[in-house]
Chimera marker file (.cmm) of the C-alpha trace (Angstrom):
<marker_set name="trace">
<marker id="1" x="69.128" y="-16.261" z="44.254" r="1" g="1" b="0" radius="0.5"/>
<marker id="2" x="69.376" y="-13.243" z="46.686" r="1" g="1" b="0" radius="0.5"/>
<marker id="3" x="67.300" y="-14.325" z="49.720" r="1" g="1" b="0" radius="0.5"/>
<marker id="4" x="66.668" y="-11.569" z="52.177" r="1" g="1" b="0" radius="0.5"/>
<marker id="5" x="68.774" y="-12.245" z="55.600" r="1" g="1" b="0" radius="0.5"/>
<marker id="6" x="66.283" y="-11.700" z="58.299" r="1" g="1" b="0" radius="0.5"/>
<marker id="7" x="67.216" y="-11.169" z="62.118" r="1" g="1" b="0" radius="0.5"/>
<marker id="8" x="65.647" y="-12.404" z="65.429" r="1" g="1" b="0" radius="0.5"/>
<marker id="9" x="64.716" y="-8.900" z="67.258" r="1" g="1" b="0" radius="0.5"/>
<marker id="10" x="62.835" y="-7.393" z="70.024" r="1" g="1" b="0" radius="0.5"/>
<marker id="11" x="60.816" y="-4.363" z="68.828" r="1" g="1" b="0" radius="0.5"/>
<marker id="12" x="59.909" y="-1.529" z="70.738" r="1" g="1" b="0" radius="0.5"/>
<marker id="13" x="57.246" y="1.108" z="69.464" r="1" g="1" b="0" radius="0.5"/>
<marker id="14" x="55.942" y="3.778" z="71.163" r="1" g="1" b="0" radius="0.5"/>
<marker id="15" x="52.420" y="3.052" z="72.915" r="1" g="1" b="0" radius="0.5"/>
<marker id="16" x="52.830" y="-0.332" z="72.366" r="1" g="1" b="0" radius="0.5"/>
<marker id="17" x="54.083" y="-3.935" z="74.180" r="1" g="1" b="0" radius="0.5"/>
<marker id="18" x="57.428" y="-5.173" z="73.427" r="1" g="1" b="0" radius="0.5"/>
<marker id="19" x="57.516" y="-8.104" z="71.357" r="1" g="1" b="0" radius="0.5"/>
<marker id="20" x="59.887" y="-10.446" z="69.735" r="1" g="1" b="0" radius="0.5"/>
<marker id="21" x="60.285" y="-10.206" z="65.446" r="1" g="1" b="0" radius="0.5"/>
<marker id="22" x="62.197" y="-10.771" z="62.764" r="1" g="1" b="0" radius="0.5"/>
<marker id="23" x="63.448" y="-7.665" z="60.613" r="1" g="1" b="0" radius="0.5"/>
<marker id="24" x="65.102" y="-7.253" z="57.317" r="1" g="1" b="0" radius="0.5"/>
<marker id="25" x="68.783" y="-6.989" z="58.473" r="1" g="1" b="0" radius="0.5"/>
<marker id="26" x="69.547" y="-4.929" z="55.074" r="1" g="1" b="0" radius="0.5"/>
<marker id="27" x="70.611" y="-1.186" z="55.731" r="1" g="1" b="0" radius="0.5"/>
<marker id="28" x="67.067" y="-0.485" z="54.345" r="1" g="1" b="0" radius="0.5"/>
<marker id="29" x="65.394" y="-2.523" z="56.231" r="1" g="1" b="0" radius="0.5"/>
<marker id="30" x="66.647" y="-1.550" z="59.500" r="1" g="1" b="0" radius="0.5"/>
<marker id="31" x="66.049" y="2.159" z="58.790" r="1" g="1" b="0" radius="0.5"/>
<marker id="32" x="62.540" y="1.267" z="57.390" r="1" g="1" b="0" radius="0.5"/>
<marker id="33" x="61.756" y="-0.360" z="60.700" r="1" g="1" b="0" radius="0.5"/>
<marker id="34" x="63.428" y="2.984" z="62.607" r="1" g="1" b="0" radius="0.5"/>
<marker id="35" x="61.746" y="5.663" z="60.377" r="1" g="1" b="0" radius="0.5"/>
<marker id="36" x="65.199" y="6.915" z="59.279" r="1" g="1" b="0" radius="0.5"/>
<marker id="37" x="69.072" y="6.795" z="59.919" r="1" g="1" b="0" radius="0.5"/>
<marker id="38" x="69.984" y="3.994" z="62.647" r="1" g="1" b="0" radius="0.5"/>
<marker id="39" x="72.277" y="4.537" z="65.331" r="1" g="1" b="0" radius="0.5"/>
<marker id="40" x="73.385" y="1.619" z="67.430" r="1" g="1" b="0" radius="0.5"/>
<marker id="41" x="73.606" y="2.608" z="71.753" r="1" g="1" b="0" radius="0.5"/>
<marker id="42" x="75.324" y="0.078" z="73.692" r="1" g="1" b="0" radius="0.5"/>
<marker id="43" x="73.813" y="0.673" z="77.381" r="1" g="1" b="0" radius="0.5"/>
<marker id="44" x="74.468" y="-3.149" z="78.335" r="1" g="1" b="0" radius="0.5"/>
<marker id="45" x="76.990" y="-5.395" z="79.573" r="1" g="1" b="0" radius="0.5"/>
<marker id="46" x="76.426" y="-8.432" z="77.240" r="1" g="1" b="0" radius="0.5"/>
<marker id="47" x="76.745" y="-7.820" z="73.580" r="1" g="1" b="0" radius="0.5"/>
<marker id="48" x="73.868" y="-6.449" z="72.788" r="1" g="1" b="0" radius="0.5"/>
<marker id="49" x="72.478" y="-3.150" z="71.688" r="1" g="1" b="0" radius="0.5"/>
<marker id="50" x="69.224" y="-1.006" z="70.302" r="1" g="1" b="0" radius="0.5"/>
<marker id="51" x="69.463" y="0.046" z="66.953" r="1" g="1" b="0" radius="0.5"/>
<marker id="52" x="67.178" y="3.491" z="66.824" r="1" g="1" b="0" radius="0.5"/>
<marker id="53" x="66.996" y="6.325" z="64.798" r="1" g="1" b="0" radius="0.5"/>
<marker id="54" x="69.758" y="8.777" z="64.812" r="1" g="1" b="0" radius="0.5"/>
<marker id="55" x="67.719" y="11.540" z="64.979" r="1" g="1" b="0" radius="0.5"/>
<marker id="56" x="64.652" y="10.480" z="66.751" r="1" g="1" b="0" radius="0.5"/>
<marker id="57" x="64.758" y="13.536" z="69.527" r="1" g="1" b="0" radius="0.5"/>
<marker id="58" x="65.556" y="16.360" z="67.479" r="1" g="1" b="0" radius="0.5"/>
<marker id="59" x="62.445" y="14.855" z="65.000" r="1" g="1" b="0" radius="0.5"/>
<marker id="60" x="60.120" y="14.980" z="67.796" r="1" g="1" b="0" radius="0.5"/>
<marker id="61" x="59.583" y="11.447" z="67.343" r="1" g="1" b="0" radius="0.5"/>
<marker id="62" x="57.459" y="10.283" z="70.476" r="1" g="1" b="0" radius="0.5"/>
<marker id="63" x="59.139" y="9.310" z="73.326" r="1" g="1" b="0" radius="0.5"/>
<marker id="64" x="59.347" y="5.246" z="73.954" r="1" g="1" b="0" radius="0.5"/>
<marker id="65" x="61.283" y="3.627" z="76.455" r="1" g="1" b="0" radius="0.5"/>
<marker id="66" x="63.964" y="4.572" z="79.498" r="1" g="1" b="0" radius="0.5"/>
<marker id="67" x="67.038" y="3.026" z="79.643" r="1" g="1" b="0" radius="0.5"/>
<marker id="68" x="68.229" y="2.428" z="83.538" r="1" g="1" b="0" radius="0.5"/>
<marker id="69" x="71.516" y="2.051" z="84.691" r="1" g="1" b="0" radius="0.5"/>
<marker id="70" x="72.228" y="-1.821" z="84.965" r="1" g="1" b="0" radius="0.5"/>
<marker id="71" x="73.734" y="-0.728" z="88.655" r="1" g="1" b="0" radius="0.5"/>
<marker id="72" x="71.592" y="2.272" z="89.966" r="1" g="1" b="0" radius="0.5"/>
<marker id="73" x="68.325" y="1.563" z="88.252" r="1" g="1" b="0" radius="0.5"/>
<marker id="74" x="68.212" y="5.746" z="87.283" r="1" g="1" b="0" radius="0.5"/>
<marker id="75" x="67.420" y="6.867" z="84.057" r="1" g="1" b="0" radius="0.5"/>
<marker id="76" x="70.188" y="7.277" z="81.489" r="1" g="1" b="0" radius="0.5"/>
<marker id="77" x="68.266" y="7.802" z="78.192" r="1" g="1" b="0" radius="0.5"/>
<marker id="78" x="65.079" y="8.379" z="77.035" r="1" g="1" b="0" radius="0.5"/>
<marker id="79" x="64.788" y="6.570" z="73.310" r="1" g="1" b="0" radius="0.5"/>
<marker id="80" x="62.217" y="8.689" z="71.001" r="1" g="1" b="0" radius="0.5"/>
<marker id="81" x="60.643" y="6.681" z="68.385" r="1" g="1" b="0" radius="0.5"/>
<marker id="82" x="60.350" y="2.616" z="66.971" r="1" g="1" b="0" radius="0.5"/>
<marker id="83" x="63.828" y="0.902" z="68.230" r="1" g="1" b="0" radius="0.5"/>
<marker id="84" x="64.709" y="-2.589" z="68.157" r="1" g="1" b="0" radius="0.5"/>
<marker id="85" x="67.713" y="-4.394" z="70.176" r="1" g="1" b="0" radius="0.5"/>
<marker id="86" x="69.875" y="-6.856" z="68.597" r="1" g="1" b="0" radius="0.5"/>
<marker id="87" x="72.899" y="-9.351" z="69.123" r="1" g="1" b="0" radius="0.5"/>
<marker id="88" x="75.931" y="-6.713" z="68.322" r="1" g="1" b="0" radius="0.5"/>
<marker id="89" x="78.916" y="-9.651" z="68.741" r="1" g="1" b="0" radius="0.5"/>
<marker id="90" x="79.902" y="-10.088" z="65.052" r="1" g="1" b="0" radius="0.5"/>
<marker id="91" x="80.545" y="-8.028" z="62.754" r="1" g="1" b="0" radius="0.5"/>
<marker id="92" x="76.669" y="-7.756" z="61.526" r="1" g="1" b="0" radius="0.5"/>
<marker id="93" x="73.900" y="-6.562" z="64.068" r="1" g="1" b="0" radius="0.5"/>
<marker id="94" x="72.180" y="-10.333" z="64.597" r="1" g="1" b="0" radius="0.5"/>
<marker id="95" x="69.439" y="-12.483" z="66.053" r="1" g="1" b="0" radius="0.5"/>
<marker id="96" x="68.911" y="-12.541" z="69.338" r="1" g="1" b="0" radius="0.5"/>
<marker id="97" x="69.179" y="-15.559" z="71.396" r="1" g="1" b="0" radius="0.5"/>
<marker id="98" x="65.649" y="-17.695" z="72.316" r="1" g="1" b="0" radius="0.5"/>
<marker id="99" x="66.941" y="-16.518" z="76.107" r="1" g="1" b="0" radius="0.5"/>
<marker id="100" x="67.722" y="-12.771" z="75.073" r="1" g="1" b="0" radius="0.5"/>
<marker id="101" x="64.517" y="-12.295" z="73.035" r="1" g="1" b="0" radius="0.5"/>
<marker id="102" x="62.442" y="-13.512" z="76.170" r="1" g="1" b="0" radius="0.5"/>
<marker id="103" x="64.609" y="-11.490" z="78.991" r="1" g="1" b="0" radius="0.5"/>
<marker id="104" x="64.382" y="-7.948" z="77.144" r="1" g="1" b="0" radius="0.5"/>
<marker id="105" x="61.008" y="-8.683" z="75.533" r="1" g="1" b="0" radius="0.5"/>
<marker id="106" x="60.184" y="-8.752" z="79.765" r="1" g="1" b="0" radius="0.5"/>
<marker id="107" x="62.619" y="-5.807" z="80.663" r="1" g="1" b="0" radius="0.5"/>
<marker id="108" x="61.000" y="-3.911" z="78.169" r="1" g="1" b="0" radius="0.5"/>
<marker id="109" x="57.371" y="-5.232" z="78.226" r="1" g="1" b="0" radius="0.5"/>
<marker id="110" x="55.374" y="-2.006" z="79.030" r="1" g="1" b="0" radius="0.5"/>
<marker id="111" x="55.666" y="1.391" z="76.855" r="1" g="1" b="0" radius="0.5"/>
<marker id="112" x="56.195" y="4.602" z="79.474" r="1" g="1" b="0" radius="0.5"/>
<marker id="113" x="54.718" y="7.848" z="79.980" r="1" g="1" b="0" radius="0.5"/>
<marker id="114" x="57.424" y="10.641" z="81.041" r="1" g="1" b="0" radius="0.5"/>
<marker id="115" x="56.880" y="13.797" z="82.983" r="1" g="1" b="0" radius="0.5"/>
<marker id="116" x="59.041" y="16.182" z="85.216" r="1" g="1" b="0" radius="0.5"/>
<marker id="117" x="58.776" y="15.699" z="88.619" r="1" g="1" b="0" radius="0.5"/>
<marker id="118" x="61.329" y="18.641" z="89.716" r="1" g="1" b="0" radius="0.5"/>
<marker id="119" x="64.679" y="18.247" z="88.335" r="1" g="1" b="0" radius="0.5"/>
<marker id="120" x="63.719" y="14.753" z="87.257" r="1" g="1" b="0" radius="0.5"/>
<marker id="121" x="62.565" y="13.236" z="84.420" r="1" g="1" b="0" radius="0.5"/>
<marker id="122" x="60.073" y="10.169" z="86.081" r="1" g="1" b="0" radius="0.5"/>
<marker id="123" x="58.798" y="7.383" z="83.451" r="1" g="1" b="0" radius="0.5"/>
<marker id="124" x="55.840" y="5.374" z="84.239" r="1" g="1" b="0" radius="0.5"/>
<marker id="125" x="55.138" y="2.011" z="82.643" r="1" g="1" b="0" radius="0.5"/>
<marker id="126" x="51.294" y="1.287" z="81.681" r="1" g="1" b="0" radius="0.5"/>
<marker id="127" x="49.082" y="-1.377" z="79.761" r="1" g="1" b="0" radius="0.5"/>
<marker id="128" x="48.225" y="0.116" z="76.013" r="1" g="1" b="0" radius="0.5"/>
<marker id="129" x="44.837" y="0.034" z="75.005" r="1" g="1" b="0" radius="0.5"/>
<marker id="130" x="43.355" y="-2.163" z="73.243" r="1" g="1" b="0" radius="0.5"/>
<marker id="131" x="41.429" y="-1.165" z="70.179" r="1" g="1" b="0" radius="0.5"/>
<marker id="132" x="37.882" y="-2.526" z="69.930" r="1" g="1" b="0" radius="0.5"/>
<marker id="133" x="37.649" y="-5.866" z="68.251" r="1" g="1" b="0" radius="0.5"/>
<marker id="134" x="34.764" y="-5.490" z="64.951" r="1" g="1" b="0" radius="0.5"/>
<link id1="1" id2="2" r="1" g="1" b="0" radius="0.2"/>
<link id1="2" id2="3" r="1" g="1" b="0" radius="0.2"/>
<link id1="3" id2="4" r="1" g="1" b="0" radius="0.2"/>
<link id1="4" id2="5" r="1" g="1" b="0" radius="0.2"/>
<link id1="5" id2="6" r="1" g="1" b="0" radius="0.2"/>
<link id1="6" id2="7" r="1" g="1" b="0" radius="0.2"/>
<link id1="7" id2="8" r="1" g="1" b="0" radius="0.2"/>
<link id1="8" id2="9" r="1" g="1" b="0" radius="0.2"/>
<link id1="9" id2="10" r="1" g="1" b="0" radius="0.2"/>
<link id1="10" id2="11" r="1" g="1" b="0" radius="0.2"/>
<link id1="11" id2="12" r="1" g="1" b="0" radius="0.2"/>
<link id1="12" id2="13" r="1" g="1" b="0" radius="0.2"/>
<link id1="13" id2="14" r="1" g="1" b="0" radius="0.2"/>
<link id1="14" id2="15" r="1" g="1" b="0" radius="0.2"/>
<link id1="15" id2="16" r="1" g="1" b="0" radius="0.2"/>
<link id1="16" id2="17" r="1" g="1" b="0" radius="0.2"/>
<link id1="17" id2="18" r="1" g="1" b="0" radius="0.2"/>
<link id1="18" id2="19" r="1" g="1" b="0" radius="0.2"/>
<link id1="19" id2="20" r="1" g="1" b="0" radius="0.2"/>
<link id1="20" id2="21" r="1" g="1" b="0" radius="0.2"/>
<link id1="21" id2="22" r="1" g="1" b="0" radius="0.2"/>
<link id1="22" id2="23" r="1" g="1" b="0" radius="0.2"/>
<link id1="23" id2="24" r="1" g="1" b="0" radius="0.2"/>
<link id1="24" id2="25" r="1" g="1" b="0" radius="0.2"/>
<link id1="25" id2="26" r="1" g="1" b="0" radius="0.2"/>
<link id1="26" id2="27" r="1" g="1" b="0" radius="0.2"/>
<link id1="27" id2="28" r="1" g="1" b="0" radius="0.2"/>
<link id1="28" id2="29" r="1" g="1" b="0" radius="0.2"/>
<link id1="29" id2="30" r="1" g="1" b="0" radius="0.2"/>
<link id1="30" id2="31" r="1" g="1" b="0" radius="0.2"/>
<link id1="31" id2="32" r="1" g="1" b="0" radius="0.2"/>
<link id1="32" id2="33" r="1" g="1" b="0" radius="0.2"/>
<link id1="33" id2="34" r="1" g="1" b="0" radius="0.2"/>
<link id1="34" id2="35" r="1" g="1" b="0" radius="0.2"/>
<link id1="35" id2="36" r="1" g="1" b="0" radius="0.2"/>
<link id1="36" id2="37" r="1" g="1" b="0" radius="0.2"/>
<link id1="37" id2="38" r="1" g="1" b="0" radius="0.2"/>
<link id1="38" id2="39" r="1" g="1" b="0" radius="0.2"/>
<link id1="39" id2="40" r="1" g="1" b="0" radius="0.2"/>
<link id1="40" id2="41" r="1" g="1" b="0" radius="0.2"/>
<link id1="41" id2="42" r="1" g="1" b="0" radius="0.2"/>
<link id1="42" id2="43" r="1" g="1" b="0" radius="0.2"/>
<link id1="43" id2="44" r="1" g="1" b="0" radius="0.2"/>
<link id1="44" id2="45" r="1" g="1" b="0" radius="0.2"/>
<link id1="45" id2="46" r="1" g="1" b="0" radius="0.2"/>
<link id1="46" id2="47" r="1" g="1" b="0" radius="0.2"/>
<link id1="47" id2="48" r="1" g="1" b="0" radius="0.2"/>
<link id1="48" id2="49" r="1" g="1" b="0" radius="0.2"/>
<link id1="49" id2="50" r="1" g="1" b="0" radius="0.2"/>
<link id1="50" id2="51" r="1" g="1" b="0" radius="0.2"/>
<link id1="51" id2="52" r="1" g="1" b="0" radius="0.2"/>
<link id1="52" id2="53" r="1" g="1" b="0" radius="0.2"/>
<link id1="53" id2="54" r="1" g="1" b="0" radius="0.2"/>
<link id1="54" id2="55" r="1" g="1" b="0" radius="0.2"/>
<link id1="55" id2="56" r="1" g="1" b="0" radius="0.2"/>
<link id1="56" id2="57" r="1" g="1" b="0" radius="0.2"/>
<link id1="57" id2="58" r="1" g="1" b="0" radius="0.2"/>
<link id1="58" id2="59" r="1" g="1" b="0" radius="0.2"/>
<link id1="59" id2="60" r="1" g="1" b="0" radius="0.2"/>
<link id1="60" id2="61" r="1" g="1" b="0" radius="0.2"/>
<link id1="61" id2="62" r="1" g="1" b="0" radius="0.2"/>
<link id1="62" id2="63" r="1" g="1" b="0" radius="0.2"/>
<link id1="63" id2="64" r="1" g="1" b="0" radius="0.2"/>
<link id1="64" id2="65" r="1" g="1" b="0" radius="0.2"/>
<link id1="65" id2="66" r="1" g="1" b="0" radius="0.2"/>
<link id1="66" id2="67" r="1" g="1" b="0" radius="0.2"/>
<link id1="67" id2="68" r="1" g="1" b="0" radius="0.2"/>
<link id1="68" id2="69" r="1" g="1" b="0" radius="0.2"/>
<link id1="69" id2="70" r="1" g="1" b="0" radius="0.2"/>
<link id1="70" id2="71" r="1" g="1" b="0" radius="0.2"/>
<link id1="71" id2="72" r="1" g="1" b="0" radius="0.2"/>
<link id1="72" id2="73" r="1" g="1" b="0" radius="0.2"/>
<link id1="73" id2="74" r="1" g="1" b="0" radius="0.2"/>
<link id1="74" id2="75" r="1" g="1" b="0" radius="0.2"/>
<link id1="75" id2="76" r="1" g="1" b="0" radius="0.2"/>
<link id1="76" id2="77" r="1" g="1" b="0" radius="0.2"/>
<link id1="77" id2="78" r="1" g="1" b="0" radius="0.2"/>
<link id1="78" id2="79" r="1" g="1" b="0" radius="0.2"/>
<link id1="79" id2="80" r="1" g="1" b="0" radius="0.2"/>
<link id1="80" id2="81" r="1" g="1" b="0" radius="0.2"/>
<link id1="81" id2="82" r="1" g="1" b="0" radius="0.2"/>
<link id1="82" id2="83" r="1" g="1" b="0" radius="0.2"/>
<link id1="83" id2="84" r="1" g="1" b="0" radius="0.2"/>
<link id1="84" id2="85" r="1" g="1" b="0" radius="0.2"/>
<link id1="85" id2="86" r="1" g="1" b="0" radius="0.2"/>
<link id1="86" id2="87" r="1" g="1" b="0" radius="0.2"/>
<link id1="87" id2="88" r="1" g="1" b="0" radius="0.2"/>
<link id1="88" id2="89" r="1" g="1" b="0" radius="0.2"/>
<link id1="89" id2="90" r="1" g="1" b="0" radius="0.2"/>
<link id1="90" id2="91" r="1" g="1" b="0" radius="0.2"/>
<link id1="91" id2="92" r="1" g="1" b="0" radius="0.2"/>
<link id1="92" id2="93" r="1" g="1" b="0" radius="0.2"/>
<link id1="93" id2="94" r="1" g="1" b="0" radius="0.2"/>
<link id1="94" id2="95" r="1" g="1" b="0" radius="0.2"/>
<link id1="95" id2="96" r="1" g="1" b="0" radius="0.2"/>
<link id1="96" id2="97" r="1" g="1" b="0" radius="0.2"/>
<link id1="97" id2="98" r="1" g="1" b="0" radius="0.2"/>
<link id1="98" id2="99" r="1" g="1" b="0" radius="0.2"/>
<link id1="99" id2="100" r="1" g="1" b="0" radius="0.2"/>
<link id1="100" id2="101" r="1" g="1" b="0" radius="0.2"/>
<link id1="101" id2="102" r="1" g="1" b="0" radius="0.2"/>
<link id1="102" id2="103" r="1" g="1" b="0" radius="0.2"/>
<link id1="103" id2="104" r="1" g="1" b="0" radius="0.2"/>
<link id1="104" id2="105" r="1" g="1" b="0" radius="0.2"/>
<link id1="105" id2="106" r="1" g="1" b="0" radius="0.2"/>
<link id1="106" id2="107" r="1" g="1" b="0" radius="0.2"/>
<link id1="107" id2="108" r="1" g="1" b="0" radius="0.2"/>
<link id1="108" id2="109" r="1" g="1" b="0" radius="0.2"/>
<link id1="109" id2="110" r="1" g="1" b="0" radius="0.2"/>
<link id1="110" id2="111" r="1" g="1" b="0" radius="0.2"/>
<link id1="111" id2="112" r="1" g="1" b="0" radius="0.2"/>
<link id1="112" id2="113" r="1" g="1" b="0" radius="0.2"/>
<link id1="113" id2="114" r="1" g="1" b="0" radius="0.2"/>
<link id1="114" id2="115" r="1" g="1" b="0" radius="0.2"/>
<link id1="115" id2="116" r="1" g="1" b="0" radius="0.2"/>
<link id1="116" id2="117" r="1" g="1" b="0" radius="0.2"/>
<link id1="117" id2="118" r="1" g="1" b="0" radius="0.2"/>
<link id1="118" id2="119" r="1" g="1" b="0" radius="0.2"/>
<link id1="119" id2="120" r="1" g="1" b="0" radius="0.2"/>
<link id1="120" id2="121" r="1" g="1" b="0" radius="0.2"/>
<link id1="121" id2="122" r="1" g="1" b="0" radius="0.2"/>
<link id1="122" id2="123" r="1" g="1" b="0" radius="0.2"/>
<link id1="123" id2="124" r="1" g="1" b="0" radius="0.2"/>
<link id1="124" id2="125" r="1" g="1" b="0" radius="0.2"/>
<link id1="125" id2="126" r="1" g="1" b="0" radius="0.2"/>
<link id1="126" id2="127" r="1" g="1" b="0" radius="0.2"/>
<link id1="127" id2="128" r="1" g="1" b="0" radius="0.2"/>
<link id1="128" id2="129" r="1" g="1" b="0" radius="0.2"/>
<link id1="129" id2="130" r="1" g="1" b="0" radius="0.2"/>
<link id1="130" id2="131" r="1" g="1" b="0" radius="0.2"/>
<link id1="131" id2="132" r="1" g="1" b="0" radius="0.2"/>
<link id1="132" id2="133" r="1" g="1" b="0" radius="0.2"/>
<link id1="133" id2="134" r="1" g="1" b="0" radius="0.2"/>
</marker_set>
């Protein structure tokens, strides 16, 4: 029996809070939950990364989330479009730990607007909407 490996995850869409998940950890599965090719960027010191898509700029894919520099707090990337961030220690992108999912799930909590602000780029967490309850 082929049972589908699933992976503990936090998931970051555009517009929308950061939450903890599980994911198909197939190829197709992780690119289904991207919207296309996956690239792994490793902006952290522990073994972790984000898995997003490859080419989720140059698609116009709406812009997400910042990612600061651990030391300076600046912006070093702008991710465009659904990511997720995984345990990258093994061979095999993996689950996160309780502890992991619950620290970036925080970090990460709020989507962000971006705009220029001179040479800068500024990003400005906010509180999605909700949508109406019928």
């Amino acid at each position: 029996m082929n049972e589908e490996k699933k992976i503990k995850v936090v998931l970051l869409e555009p517009g929308k809070l950061a939450r903890a998940t599980e994911i198909d950890a197939s190829l197709a599965g992780m690119q289904k939950t991207v919207g296309g090719l996956i690239e792994p960027f490793y902006p952290f010191e522990e073994q972790v990364c984000i898995v997003c898509n490859e080419e989720g700029k140059i698609n116009g894919l709406p812009l997400n989330r910042a990612i600061r520099d651990e030391d300076t707090g600046d912006i070093a990337d702008i991710i465009a479009g659904t990511f997720f961030i995984c345990d990258c220690s093994g061979e095999n992108f993996g689950s996160l730990s309780p502890e992991q999912l619950r620290r970036y799930t925080e970090r990460f909590k709020y989507p962000e607007r971006f705009f220029r602000a001179g040479n800068d780029i500024k990003a400005v967490p906010y509180i999605p909407e909700r949508s109406p309850e019928r």
